[in-house]
C-alpha positions in Angstrom: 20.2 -5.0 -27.9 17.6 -8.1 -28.7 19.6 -10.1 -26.1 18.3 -7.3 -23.2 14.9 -7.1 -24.6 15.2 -10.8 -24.3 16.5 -10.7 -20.7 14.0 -8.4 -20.0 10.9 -10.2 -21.1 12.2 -13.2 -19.1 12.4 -11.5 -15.9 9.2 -9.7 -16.6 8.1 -13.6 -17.2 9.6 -15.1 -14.2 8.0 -12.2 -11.8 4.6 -12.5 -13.2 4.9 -16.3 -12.2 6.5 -15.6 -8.7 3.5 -13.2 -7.7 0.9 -16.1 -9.3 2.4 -18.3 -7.2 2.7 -15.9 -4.0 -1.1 -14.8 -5.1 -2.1 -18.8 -5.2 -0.4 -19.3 -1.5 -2.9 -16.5 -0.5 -5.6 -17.7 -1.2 -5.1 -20.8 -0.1 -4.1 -19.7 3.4 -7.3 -17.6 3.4 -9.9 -19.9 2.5 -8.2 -22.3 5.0 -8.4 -19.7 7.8 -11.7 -19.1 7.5 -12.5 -23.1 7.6 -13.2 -23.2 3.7 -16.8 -22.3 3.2 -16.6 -18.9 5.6 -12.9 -18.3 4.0 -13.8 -19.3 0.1 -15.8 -15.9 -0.6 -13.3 -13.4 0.9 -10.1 -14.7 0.0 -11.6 -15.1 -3.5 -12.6 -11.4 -3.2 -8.9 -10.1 -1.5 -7.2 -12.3 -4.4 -9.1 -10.6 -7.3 -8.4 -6.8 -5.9 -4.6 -7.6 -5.6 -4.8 -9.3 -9.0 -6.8 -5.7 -10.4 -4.0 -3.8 -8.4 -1.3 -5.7 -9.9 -2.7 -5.5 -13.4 -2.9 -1.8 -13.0 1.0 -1.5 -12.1 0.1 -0.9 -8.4 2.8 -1.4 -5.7 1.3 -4.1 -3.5 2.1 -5.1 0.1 0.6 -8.5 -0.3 -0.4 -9.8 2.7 -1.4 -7.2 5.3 -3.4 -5.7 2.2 -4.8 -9.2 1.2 -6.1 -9.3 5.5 -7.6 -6.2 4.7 -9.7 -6.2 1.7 -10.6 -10.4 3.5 -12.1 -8.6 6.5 -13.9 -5.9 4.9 -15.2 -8.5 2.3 -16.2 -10.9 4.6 -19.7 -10.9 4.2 -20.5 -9.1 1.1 -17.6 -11.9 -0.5 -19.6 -14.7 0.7 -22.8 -13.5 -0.9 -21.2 -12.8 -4.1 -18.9 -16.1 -4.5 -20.6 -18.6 -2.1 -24.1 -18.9 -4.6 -21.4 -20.1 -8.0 -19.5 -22.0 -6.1 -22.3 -24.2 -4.7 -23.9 -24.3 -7.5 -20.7 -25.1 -9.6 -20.5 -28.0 -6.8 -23.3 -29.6 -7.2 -23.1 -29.2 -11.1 -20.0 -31.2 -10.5 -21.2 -34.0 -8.9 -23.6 -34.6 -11.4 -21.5 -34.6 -14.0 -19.4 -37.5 -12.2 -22.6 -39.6 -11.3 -24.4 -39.2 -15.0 -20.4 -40.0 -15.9 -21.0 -43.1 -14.2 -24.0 -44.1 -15.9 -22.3 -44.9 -19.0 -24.1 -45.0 -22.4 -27.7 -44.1 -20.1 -26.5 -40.9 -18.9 -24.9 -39.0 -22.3 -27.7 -37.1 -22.3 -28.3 -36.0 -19.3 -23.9 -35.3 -18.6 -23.6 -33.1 -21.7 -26.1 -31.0 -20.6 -24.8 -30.9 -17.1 -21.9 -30.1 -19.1 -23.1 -27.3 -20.8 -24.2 -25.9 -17.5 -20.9 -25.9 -16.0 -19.4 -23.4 -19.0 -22.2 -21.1 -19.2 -21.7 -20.8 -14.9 -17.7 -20.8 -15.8 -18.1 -17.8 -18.1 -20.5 -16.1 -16.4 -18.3 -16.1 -13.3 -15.4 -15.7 -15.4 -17.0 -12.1 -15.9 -18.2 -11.7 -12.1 -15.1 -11.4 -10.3 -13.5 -9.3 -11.8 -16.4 -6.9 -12.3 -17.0 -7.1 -9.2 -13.2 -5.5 -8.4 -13.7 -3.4 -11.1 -17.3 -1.4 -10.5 -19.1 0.1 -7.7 -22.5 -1.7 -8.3 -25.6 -3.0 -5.9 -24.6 -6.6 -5.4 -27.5 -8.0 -7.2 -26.2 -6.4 -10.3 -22.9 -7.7 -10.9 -25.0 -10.8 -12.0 -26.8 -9.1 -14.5 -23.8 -7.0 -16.0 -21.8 -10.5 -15.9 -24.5 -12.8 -17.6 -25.3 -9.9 -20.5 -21.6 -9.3 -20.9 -20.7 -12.9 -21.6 -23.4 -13.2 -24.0 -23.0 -9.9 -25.6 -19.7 -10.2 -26.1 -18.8 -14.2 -27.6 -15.4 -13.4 -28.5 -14.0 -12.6 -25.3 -16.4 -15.2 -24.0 -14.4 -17.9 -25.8 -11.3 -16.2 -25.0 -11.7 -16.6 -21.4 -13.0 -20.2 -21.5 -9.7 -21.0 -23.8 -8.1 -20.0 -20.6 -9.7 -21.9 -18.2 -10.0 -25.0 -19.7 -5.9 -25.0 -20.2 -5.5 -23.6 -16.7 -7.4 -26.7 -15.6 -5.9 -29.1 -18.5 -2.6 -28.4 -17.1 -3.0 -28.7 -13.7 -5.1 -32.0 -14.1 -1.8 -32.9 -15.9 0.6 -32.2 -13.3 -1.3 -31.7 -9.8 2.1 -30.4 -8.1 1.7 -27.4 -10.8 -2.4 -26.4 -9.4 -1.2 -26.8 -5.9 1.7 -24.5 -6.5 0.4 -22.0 -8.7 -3.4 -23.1 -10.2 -5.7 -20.8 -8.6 -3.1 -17.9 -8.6 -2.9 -18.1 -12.1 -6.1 -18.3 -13.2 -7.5 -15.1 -10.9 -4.6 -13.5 -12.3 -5.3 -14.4 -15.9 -8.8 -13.4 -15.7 -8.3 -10.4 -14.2 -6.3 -9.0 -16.5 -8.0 -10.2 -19.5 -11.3 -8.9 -18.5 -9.7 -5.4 -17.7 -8.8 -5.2 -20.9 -12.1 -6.3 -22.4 -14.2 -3.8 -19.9 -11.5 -1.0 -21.4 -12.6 -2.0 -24.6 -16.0 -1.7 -23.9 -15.9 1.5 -22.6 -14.1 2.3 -25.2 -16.8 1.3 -27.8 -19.5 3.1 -25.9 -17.9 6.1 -25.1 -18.6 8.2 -28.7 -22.3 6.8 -28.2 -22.4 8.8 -24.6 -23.2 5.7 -22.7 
């Protein structure tokens, strides 16, 4: 009996890898097609409704649904993922020139630095709120920001994540290219589904 339970978590395992790594090729294909910038905010989009789909137990047909949710978020995915990105870009880029400065620029990289998290977490929270509620766009930046500072525990939680998502593949490139991005959508996803649950949860009995 423990050797089929066993068996069965290691399949269960194995496919949850297999569709991170067929969610990762997605993407990656997407934001190609649409010459990166143009393709960045829509296959970001497509890849976080599978990844809510597939967290929900839905039956997915990956990519002529993935084509469909990219054309239909086309522009309102750009809007949404475009303004983080750049900004995480140029945040970047800092980071590596203050880097550079040596002992001159501690200062000015840690708080550079400290940027970077609060716009991880913050985003962390974005996506997948934005697959989750039906809200004006400007909003989802407001319900993300108050939820990662309202809610410090899962905050943490999700930044644990990302770091070793990012720690690993820094380790072993041939692991991000194959399955980096895939598994941190899908990650985040499900956590924050379950930390929205939650919330609703808590505010339910108050009639919120």
């Amino acid at each position: 009996m423990t050797g089929s339970i066993w068996l069965t978590r290691l399949y269960s395992a194995c496919d949850e890898v297999l569709w991170a790594v067929r969610l990762n090729l997605l993407w990656i294909v997407f934001t190609l097609a649409g010459g990166v910038v143009l393709g960045l905010g829509p296959a970001t989009v497509a890849a976080y409704t599978l990844a809510r789909r597939h967290a929900e137990n839905e039956t997915i047909h990956s990519w002529r649904e993935f084509l469909d949710v990219y054309r239909r978020e086309f522009v309102r995915g750009s809007l949404l993922v475009l303004p983080p990105a750049a900004l995480g870009t140029v945040l970047a880029g800092n980071y590596l020139y203050f880097s550079a400065l040596g002992p001159a620029g501690e200062a000015p990289r840690a708080a550079t630095l400290v940027a970077l998290l609060v716009l991880v977490v913050i985003t962390a929270h974005l996506l997948p709120l934005y697959v989750r509620y039906d809200l004006r766009l400007p909003a989802y930046l407001v319900k993300a920001s108050l939820f990662a500072l309202v809610r410090p525990a899962s905050t943490i939680v999700l930044l644990f994540v990302f770091v070793a998502v990012v720690y690993a593949g820094a380790t072993l490139p041939i692991l991000a290219l194959a399955v980096g991005a895939g598994a941190w959508i899908q990650l985040n996803t499900w956590l924050c589904l379950r930390f929205f649950a939650e919330n609703e949860a808590r505010l339910h009995p108050k009639g919120n």
